[in-house]
C-alpha positions as CSV (number, residue, x, y, z in Angstrom):
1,X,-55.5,-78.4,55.9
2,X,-54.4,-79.3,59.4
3,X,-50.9,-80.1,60.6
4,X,-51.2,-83.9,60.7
5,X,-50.3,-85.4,57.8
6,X,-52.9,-87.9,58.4
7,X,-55.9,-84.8,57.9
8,X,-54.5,-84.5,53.9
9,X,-57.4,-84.8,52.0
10,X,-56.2,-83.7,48.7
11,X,-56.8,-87.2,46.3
12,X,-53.6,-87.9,44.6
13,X,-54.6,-86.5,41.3
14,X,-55.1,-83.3,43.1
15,X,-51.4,-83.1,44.4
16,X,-49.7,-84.1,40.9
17,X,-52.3,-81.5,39.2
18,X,-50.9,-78.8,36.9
19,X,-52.3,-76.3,39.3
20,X,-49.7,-73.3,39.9
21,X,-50.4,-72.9,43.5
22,X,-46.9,-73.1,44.5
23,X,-45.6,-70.2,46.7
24,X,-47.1,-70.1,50.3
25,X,-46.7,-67.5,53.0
26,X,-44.7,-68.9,55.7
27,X,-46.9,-69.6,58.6
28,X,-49.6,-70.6,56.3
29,X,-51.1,-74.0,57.5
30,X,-50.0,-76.1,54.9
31,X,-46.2,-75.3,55.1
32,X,-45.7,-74.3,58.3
33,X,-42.0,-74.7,60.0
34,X,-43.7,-77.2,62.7
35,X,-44.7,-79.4,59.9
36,X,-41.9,-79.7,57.5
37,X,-39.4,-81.7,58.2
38,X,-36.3,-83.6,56.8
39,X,-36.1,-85.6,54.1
40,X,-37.0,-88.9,55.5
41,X,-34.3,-91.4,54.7
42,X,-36.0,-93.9,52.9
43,X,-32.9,-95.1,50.1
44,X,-35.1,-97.7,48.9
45,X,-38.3,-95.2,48.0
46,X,-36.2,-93.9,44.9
47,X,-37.2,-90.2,45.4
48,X,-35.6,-87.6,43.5
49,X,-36.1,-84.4,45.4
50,X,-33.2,-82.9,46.7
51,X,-33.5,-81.0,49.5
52,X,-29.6,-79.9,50.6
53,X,-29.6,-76.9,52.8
54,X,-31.1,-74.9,55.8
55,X,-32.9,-73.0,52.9
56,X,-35.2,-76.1,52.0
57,X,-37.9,-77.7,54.0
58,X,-39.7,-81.1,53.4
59,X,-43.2,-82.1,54.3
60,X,-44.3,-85.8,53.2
61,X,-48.1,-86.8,53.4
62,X,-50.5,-90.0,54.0
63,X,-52.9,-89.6,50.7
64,X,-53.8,-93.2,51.4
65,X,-54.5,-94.1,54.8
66,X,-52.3,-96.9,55.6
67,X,-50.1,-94.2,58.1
68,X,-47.0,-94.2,55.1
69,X,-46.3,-91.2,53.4
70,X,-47.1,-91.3,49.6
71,X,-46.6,-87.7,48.9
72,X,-43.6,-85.7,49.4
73,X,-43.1,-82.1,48.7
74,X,-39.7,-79.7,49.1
75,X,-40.4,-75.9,49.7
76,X,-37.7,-73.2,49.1
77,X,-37.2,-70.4,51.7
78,X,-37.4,-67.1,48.8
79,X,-36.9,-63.9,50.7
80,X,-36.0,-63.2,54.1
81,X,-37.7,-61.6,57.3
82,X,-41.7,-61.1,57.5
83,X,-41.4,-61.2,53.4
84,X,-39.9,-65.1,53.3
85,X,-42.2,-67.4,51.6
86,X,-42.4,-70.8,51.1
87,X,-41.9,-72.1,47.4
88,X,-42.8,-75.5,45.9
89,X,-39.6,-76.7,43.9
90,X,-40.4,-80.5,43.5
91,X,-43.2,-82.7,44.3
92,X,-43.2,-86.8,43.7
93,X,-45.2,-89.3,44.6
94,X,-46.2,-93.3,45.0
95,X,-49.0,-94.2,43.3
96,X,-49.6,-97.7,43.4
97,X,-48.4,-97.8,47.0
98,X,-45.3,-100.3,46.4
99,X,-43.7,-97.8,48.8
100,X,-41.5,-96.8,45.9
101,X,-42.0,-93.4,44.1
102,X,-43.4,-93.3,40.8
103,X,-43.3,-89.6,39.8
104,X,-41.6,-86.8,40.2
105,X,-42.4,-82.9,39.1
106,X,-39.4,-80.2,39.7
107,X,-40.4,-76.7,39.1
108,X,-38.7,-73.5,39.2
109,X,-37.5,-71.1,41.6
110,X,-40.1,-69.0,41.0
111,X,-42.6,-72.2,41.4
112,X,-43.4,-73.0,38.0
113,X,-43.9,-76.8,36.7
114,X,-40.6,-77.2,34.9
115,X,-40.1,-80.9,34.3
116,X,-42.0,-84.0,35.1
117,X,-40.4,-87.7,35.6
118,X,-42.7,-90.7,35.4
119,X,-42.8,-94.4,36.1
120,X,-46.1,-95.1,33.4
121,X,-45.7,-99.2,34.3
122,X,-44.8,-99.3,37.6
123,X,-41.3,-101.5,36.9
124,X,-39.3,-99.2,39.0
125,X,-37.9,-97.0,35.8
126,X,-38.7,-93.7,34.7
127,X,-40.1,-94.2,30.9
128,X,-41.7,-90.1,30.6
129,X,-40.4,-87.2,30.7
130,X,-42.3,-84.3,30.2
131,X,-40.6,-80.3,29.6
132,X,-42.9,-77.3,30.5
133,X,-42.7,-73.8,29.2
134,X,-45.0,-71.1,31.2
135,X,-46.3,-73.6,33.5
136,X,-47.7,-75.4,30.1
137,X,-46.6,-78.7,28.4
138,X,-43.9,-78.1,25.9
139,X,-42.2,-81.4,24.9
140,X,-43.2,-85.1,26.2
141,X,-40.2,-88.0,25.9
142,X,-41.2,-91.8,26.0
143,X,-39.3,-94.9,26.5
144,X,-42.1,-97.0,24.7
145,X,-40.2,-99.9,24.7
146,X,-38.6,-100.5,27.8
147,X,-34.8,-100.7,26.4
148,X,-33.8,-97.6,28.7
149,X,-33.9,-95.5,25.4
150,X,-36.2,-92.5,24.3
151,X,-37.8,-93.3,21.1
152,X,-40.6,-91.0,20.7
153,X,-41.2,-87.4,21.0
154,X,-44.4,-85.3,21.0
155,X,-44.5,-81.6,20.4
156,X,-47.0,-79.4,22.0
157,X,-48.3,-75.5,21.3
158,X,-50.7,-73.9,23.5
159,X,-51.1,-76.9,25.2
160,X,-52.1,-79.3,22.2
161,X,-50.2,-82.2,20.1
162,X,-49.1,-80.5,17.2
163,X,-45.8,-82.9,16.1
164,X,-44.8,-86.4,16.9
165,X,-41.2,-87.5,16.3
166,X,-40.6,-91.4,17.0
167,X,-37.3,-93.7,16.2
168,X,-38.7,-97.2,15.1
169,X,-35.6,-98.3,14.1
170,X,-33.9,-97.6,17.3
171,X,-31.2,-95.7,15.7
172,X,-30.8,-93.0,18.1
173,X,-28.4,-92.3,21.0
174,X,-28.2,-90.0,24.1
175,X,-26.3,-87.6,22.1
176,X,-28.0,-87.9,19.3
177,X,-31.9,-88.2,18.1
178,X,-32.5,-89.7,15.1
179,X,-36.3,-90.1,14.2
180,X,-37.8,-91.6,10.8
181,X,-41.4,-91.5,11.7
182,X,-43.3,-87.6,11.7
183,X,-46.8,-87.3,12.7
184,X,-48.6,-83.8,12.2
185,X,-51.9,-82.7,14.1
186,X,-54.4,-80.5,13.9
187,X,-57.1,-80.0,16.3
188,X,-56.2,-83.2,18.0
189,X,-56.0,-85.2,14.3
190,X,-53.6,-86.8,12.4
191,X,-53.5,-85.0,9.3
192,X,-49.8,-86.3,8.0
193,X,-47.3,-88.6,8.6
194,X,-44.4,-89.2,7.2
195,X,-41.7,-92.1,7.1
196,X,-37.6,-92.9,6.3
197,X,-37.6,-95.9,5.0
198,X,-33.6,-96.0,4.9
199,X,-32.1,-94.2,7.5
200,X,-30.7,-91.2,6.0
201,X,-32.6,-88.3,8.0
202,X,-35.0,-87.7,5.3
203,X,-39.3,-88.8,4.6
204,X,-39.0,-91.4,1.6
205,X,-43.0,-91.6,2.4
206,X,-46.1,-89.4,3.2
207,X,-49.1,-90.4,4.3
208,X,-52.0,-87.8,4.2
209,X,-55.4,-87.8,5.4
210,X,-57.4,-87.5,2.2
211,X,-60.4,-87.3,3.5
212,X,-59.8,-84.1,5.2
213,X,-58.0,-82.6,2.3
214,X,-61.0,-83.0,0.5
215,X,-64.2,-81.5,2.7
């Protein structure tokens, strides 16, 4: 990839990918000190990567062609000497080109996807959140209905669905989560759900897929 941020030819998709190519030798041509720069001072882009300190460095990208940066990246300086390297430690981006950035990834020192922020209808609020553990996804929160509020929560293991939580009645706070709908998976199925009907923590209903039960 060349210097100019205009030669980017990595699609979109491609820079948001759960690829773990993080950590780049400094001098390498994508992360090169002559390329990054500072943050650019956008306030009304509503980026989230911080970047506070001589130890970070900042490279933003034209994915689109239209000469404005969509893509912005922060690298951490790990090591010192001729054994430095360049880390990825967040990445976010604007996808429908409103000039306003619609997702964020952070990631960890060591350059692992750690958490992922996401703005699924474009209204200018984060409504996803997604947790990763081993560079795989862990936990996904939604704000399904807009109110600012997380209401449902899916469960993952070895990268599959296994467990949906959700809050239908909107009980639940930010301290607090308070679910009365279950969902169970298995191989990417339904299998069981259950539901509180009356607010007291606990499944008043199930609801089981009978037809598997009885192959």
């Amino acid at each position: 990839m060349r210097p100019l941020l205009r030669s980017v030819c990595c699609s979109l998709v491609c820079l948001l990918s759960l690829a773990g190519v993080s950590g780049c030798k400094r001098g390498g041509t994508e992360t090169t000190p002559q390329q990054a720069t500072r943050l650019t001072d956008r306030p009304d882009d509503q980026g989230r990567c911080q970047a506070d300190g001589p130890q970070y460095e900042v490279s933003e990208y034209d994915t689109s062609g239209d000469d404005i940066p969509d893509v912005r990246k922060v690298f951490l300086t790990v090591g010192s000497g001729r054994l430095s390297r360049l880390v990825l430690v967040c990445r976010e981006a604007d996808l429908n080109g409103d000039g306003v950035k619609d997702v964020v990834r952070f990631y960890t020192d060591e350059g692992r996807p750690r958490s992922e922020e996401s703005d699924r209808d474009f209204d200018g609020r984060m409504d996803q959140v997604t947790y990763f553990e081993h560079g795989r996804v862990a936990r996904l929160e939604q704000d399904t209905n807009g109110d600012g509020r997380v209401d449902t929560k899916i469960f993952y293991e070895g990268g599959e669905a296994v467990r949906t939580e959700r809050d239908l009645a909107g009980r639940s706070t930010a301290e607090t989560w308070q679910p009365d709908r279950w969902e169970y998976f298995e191989d990417g199925r339904l299998i069981r759900m259950g539901t509180d009907l009356d607010g007291d923590g606990r499944v008043d209903v199930w609801d089981r897929d009978d037809g598997r039960r009885g192959a």
